[in-house]
LUMMAR-635258 format. One record per residue (C-alpha): residue number from 0; chain; x, y, z. Coordinates in nm, 3 decimals. Layout:
// LUMMAR-635258
- num|cadena|east|north|up
- NUM|A|X|Y|Z
...
END
This chain:
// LUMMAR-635258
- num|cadena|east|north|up
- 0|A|13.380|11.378|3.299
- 1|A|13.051|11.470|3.357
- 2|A|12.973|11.862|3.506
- 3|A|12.880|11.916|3.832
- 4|A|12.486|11.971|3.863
- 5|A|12.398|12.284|4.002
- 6|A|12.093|12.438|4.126
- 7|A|11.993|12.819|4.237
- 8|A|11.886|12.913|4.642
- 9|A|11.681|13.194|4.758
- 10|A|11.946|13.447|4.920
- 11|A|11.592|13.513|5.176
- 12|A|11.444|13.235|5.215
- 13|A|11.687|12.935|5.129
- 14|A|11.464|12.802|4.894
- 15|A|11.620|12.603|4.612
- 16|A|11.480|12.588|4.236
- 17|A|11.648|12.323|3.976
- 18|A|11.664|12.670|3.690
- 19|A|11.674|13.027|3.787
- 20|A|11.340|13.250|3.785
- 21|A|11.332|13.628|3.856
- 22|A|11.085|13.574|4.142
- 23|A|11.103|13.299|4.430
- 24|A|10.866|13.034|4.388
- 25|A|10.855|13.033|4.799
- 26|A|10.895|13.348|4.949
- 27|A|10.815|13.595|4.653
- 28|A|11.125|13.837|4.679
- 29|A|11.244|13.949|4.349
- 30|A|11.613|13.852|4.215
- 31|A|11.740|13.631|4.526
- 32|A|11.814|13.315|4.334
- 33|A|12.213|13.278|4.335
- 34|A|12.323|13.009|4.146
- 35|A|12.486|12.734|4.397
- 36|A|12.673|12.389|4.340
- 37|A|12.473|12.123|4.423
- 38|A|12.506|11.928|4.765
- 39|A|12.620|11.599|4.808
- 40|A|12.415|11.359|4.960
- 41|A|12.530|11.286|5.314
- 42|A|12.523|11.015|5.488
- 43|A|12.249|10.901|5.746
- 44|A|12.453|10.994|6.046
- 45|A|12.492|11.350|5.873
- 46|A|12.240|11.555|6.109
- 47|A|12.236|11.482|6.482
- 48|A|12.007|11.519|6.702
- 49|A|12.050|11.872|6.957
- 50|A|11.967|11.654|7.239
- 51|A|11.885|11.280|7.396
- 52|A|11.556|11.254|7.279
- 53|A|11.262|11.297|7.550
- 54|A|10.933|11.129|7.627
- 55|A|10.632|11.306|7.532
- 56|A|10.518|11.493|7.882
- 57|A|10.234|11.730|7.985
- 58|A|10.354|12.068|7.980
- 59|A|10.187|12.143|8.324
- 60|A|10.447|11.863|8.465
- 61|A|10.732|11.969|8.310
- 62|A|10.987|12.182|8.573
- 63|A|11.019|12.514|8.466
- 64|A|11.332|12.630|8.536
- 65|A|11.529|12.967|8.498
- 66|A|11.834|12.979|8.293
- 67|A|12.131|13.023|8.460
- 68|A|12.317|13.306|8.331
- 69|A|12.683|13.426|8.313
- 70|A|12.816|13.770|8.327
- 71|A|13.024|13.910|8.111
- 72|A|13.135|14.187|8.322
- 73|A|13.018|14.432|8.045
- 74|A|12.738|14.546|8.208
- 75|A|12.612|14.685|7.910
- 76|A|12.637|14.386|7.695
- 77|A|12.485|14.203|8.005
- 78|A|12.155|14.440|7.955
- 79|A|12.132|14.356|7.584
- 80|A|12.197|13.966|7.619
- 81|A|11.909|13.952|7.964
- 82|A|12.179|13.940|8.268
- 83|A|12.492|13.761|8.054
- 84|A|12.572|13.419|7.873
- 85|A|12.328|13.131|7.873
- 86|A|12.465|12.748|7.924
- 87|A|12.467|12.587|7.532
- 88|A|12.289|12.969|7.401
- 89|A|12.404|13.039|7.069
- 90|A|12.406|13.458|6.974
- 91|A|12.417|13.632|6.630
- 92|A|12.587|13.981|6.563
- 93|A|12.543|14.190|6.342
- 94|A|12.688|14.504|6.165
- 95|A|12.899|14.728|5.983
- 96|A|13.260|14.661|5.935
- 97|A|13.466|14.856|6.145
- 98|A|13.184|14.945|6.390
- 99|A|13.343|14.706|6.675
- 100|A|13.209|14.343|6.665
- 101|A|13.532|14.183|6.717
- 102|A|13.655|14.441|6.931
- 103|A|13.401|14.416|7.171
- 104|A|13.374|14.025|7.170
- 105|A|13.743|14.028|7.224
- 106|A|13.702|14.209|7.548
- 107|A|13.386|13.998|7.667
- 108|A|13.617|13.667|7.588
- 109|A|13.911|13.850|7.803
- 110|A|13.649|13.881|8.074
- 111|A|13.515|13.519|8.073
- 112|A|13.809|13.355|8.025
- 113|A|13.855|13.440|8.469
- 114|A|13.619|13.244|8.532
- 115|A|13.573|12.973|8.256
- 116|A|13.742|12.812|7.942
- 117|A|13.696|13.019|7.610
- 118|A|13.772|12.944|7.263
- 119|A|13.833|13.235|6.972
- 120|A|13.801|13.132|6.633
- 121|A|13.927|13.371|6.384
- 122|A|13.822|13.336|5.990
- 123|A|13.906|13.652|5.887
- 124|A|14.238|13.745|6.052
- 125|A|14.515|13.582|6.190
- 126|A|14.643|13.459|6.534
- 127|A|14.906|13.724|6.504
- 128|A|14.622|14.021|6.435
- 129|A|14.435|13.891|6.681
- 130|A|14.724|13.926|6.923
- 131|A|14.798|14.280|6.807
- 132|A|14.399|14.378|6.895
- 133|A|14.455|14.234|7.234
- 134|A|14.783|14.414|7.301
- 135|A|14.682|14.739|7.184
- 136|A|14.362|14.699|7.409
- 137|A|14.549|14.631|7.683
- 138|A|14.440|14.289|7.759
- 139|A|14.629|14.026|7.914
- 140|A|14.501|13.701|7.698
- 141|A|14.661|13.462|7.928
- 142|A|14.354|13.260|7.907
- 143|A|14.205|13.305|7.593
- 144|A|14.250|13.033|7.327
- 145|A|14.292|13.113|6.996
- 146|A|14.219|12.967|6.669
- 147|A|14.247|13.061|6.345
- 148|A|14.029|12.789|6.084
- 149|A|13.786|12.862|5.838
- 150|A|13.759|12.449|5.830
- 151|A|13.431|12.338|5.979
- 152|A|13.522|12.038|6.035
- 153|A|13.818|12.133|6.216
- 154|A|13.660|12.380|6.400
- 155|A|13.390|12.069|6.538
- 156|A|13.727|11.840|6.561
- 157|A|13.884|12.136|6.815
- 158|A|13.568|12.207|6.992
- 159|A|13.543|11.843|7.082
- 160|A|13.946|11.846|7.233
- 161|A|13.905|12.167|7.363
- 162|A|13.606|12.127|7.525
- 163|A|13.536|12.512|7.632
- 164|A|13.187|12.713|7.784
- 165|A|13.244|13.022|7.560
- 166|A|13.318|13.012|7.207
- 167|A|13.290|13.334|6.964
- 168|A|13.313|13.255|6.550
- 169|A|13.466|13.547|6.376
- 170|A|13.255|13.473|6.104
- 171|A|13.006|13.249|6.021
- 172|A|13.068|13.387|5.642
- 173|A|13.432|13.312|5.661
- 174|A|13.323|12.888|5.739
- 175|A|13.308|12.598|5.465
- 176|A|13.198|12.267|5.490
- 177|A|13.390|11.998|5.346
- 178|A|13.073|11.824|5.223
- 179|A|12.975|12.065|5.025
- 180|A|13.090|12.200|4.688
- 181|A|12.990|12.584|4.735
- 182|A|13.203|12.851|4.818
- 183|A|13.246|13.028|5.179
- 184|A|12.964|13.239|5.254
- 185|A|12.710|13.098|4.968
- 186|A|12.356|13.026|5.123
- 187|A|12.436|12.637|5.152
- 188|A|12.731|12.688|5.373
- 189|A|12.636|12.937|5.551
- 190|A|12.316|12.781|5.643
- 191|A|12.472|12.428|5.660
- 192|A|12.790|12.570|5.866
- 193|A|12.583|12.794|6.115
- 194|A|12.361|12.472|6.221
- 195|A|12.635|12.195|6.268
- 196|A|12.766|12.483|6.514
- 197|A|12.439|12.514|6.687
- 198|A|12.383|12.166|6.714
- 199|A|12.691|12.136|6.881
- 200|A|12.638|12.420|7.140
- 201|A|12.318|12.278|7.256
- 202|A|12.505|11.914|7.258
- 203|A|12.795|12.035|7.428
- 204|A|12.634|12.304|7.656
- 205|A|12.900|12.518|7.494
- 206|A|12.765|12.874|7.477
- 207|A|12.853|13.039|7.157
- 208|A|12.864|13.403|6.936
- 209|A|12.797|13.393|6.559
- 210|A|12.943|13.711|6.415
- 211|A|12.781|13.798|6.028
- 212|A|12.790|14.039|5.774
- 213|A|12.555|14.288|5.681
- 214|A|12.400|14.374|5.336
- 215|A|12.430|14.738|5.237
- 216|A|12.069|14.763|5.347
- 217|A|12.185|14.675|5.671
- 218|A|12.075|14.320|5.718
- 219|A|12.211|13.986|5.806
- 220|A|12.403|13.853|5.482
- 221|A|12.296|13.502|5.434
- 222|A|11.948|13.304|5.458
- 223|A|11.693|13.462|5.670
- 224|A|11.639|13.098|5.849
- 225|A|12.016|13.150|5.984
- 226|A|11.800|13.395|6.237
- 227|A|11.566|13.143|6.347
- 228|A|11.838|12.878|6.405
- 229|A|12.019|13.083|6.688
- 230|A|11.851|13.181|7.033
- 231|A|11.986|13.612|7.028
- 232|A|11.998|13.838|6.746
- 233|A|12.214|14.162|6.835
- 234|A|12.243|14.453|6.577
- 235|A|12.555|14.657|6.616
- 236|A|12.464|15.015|6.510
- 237|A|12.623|15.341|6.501
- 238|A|12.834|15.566|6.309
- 239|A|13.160|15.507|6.217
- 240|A|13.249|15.894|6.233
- 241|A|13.117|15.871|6.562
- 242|A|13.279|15.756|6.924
- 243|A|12.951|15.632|7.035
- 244|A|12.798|15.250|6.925
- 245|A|12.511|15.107|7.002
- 246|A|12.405|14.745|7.073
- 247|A|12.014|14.657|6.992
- 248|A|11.854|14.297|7.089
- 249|A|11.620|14.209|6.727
- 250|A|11.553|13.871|6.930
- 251|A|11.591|13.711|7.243
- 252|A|11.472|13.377|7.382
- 253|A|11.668|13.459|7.706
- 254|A|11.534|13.841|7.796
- 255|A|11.355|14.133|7.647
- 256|A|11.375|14.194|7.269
- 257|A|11.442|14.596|7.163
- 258|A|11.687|14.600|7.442
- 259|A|11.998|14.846|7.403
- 260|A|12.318|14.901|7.520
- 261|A|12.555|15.218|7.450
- 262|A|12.898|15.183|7.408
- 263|A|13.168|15.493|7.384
- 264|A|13.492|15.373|7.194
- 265|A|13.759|15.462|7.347
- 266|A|14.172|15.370|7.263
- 267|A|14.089|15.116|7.511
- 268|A|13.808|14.947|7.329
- 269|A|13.434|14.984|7.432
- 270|A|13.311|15.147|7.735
- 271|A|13.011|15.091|7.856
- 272|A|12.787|15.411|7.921
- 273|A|12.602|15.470|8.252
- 274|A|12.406|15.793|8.122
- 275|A|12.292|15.721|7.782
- 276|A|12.033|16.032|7.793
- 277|A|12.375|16.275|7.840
- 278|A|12.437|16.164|7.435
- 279|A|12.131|16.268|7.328
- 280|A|12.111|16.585|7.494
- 281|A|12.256|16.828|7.319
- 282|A|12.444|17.139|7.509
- 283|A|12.250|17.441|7.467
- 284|A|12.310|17.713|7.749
- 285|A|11.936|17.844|7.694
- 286|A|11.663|17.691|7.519
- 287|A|11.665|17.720|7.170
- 288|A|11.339|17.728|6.932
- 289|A|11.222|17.388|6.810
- 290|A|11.364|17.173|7.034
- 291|A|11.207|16.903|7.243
- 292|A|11.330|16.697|7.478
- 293|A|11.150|16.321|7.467
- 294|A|11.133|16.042|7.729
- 295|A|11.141|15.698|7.472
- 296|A|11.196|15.363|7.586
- 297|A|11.412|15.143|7.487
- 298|A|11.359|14.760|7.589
- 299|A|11.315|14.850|7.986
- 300|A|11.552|15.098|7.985
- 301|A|11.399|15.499|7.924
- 302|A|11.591|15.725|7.793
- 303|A|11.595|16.106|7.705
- 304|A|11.690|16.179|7.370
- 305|A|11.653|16.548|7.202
- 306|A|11.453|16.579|6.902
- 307|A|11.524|16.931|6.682
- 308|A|11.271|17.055|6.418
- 309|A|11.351|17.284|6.198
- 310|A|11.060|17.486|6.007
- 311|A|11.128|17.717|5.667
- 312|A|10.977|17.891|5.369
- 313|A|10.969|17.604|5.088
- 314|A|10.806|17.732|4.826
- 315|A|10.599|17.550|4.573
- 316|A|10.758|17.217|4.667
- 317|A|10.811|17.197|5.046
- 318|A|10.998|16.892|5.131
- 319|A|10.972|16.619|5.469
- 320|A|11.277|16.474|5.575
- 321|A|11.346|16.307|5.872
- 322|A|11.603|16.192|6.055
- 323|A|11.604|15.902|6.360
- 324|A|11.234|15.864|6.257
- 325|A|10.995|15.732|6.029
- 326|A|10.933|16.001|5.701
- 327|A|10.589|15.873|5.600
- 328|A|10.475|15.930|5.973
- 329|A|10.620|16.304|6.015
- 330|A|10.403|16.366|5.682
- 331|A|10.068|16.196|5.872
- 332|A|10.142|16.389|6.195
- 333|A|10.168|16.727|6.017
- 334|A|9.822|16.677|5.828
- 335|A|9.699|16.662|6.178
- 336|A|9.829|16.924|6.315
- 337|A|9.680|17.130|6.044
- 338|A|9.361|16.938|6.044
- 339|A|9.275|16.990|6.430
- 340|A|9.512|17.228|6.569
- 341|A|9.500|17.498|6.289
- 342|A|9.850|17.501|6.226
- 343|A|9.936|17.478|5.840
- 344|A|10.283|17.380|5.679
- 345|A|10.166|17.303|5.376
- 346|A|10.421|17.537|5.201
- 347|A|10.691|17.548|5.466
- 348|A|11.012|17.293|5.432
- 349|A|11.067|17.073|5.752
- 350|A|11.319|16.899|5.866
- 351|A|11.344|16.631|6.193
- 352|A|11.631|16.523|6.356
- 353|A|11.679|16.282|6.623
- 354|A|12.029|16.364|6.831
- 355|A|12.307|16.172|6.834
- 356|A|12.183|15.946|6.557
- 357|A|11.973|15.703|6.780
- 358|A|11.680|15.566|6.604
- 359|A|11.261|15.620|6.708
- 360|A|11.064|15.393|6.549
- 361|A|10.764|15.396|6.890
- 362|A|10.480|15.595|6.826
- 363|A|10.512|15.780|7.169
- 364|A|10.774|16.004|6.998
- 365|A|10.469|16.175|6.812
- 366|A|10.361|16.455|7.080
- 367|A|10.700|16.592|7.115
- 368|A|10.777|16.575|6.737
- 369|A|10.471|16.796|6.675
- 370|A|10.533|17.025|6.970
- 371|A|10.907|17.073|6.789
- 372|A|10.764|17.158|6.497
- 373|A|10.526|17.430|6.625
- 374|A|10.780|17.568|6.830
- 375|A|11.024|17.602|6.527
- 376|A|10.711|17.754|6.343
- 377|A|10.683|18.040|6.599
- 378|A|10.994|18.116|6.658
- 379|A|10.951|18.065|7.011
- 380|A|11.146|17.798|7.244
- 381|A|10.985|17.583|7.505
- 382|A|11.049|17.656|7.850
- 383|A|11.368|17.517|8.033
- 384|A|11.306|17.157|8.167
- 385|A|11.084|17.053|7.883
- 386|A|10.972|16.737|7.845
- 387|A|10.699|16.558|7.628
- 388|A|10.558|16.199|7.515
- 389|A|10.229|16.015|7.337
- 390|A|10.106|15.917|7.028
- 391|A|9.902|16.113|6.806
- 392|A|9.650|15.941|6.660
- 393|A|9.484|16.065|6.341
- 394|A|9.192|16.169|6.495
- 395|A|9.375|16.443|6.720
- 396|A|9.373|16.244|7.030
- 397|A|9.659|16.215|7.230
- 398|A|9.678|15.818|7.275
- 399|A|9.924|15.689|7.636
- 400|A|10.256|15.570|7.608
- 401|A|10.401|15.202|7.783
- 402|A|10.501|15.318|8.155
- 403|A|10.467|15.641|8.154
- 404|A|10.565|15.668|8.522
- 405|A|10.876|15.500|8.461
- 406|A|10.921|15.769|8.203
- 407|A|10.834|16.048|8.416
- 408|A|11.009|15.906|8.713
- 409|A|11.350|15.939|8.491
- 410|A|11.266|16.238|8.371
- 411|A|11.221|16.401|8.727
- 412|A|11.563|16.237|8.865
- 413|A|11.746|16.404|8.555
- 414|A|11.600|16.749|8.614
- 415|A|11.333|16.846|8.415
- 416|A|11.058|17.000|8.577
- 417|A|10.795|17.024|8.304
- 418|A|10.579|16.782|8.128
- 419|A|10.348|16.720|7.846
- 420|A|10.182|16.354|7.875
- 421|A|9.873|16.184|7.769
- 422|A|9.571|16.198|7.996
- 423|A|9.613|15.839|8.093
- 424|A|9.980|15.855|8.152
- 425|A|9.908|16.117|8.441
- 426|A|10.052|15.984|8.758
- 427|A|9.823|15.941|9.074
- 428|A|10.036|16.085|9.309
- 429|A|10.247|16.442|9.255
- 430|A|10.630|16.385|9.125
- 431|A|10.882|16.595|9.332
- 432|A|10.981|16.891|9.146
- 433|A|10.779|16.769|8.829
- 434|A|10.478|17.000|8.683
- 435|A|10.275|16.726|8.466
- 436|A|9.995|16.882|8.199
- 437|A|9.814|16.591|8.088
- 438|A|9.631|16.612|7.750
- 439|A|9.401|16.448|7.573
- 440|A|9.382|16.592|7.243
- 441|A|9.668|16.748|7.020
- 442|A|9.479|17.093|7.050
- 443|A|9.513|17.109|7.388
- 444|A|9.884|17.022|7.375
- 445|A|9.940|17.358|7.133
- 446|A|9.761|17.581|7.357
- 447|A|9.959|17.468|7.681
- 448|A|10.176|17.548|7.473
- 449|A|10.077|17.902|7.353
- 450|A|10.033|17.978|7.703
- 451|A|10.382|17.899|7.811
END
């Protein structure tokens, strides 16, 4: 009896090679090629079409029409996924184990299933767990249908009889397909698996959640093209030692990408939270020495989050280390500082946190990084109601944020009453109980500053 042939796919890219090679012929990454059982061929009625196929139109006559939406009645989850569930949408989530994915999905299937028909498919636990979740989080599940297949096929065969508007896959790594050889989660499945199930949503109208595993770097286990195939891809992210999560949109063909929602668990499950800047304030009675507070923005949403810098002797070797932000960009903003505000750190350690373990990768975080840093350096706190934002460029000039009213608008309704901005982010007409110093180089920042 002949062996079965075999051939190796990118873990990236899904490209497949007929012997394995170090590097990948197709996208270049280094030691992705997993070795992977050949597929059979299918047959020609294998791959369906998503839809009846449509005459080719003028894009100026074709109706444009908005996307009618579902709510989850998380409002929070609602933020992230652009107002709630789209008709035949299919969403990827992502994260940790133990962070809350089926938790949370559990809940939004609880809340749909008042107003439509819902369908939970379980790979990795059984209908009995899944019962246990429910009961502990206090939720009825009258409605919610349950079922517990790693079977493809079976899964299609139930979707067909069951014929629901809300389905959630707990996971797409967990799924094999009958016509092919490989094992669960292998590239071919998962790829293979994760597109018969979005051909079927956009078929059936059937909207649908794709939970997946994460590498150890934190990325979505499986092909890369399993993130092009779906219409929303959600990153759960947080710290397991932590009550807070947080729920970030990568993509979204339905609303704003970068959007977040904050979630406190609770013994209850998830919670959504109203006042996400109360987390990332910190509690001090009086102002303490490098801290600054800094209005980022987060999909539409602003938010104030604290950012601490902490300044000491180093020695010979200082070291950078940041946390919540980017490490090669706290080294370029300190060789400006010391290029055109005179303030040298060459041989001082310092250290950058972001509080409450959100993450700043926008560049408007810059101004109040540097103005945390000097105030650590002298020793001296900024006054009470404290608030800075704009990027540094490396010429010393003080570049705007992205609505920087919006910013300051927030910033006035929670209290603060003082604020270092960028020139153009100065607003036109005076904010109640708001004192704005607008900038336009980083010099001029550090002597408002001084003078303060």
């Amino acid at each position: 009896m002949a062996a079965p042939k075999s051939h190796y796919v990118c873990s990236e890219c899904g490209a497949t090679s007929a012997k394995w090679l170090g590097r990948c012929p197709s996208c270049s990454a280094w030691n992705t090629l997993v070795e992977t059982a050949a597929e059979p061929t299918g047959g020609k009625n294998r791959y369906q079409a998503l839809a009846r196929s449509q005459p080719v139109a003028t894009l100026s006559e074709i109706e444009a029409r908005d996307f009618d939406r579902t709510p989850t009645s998380l409002e929070e989850l609602d933020r992230v996924l652009g107002g709630g569930i789209v008709t035949g949408g299919v969403v990827l989530i992502g994260g940790d184990p133990g962070i809350g994915k089926s938790t949370l999905l559990l809940q939004a299937v609880e809340a749909l299933s008042r107003q439509m028909k819902v369908l939970y498919v379980t790979g990795e636990e059984s209908g009995a767990q899944v019962a246990m979740r429910a009961r502990r989080l206090g939720l009825d599940g009258s409605q919610v249908r349950v079922l517990a297949e790693i079977g493809l096929e079976k899964i299609l065969a139930t979707l067909e009889a069951e014929r629901p508007d809300f389905c959630v896959i707990d996971s797409i790594q967990t799924l094999y397909s009958e016509q092919l050889a490989s094992a669960p989660g292998s590239v071919a499945q998962v790829r293979e698996c994760a597109a018969q199930l979005t051909r079927t949503a956009k078929a059936s109208g059937c909207a649908m959640v794709l939970v997946g595993h994460v590498t150890k770097e934190g990325a979505l286990a499986g092909p890369r093209v399993l993130e092009h195939i779906v219409d929303t891809v959600l990153y759960f992210e947080g710290d397991t030692h932590s009550s807070y999560r947080l729920v970030r949109a990568i993509k979204n063909r339905f609303g704003a990408v970068n959007e977040i929602g904050v979630f406190a668990m609770t013994e209850k499950g998830l919670k959504g939270v109203t006042n996400p800047s109360a987390i990332f304030l910190s509690t001090h009675g009086d102002p303490v020495p490098g801290s600054c507070v800094l209005v980022t923005l987060e999909g539409t949403r602003p938010m104030l989050v604290e950012l601490q810098a902490l300044v000491d002797g180093g020695g010979p070797n200082p070291r950078r280390l940041s946390v919540g932000l980017e490490r090669d960009r706290l080294a370029m903003l300190l060789a400006v500082l010391h290029r055109h505000a005179g303030v040298a750190t060459m041989d001082q350690d310092v250290f950058v946190n972001a509080v409450g373990g959100v993450r700043i990768s926008e560049p408007a975080a810059d101004l109040a990084v540097l103005l945390a840093i000097q105030s650590s350096l002298r020793g001296k706190p900024l006054p009470k109601g404290f608030i800075a934002f704009g990027e540094v460029g490396l010429a010393g000039e003080v570049r705007p944020a992205p609505r920087g009213q919006e910013r300051l608008k927030e910033a006035a309704k929670l209290g603060f009453s003082i604020a270092v901005v960028p020139q153009a982010n100065a607003p036109k007409k005076p904010i109640d109980g708001l004192t704005v110093h607008a900038v336009a180089r980083i010099e001029d920042a550090i002597e408002i500053l001084r003078g303060m």
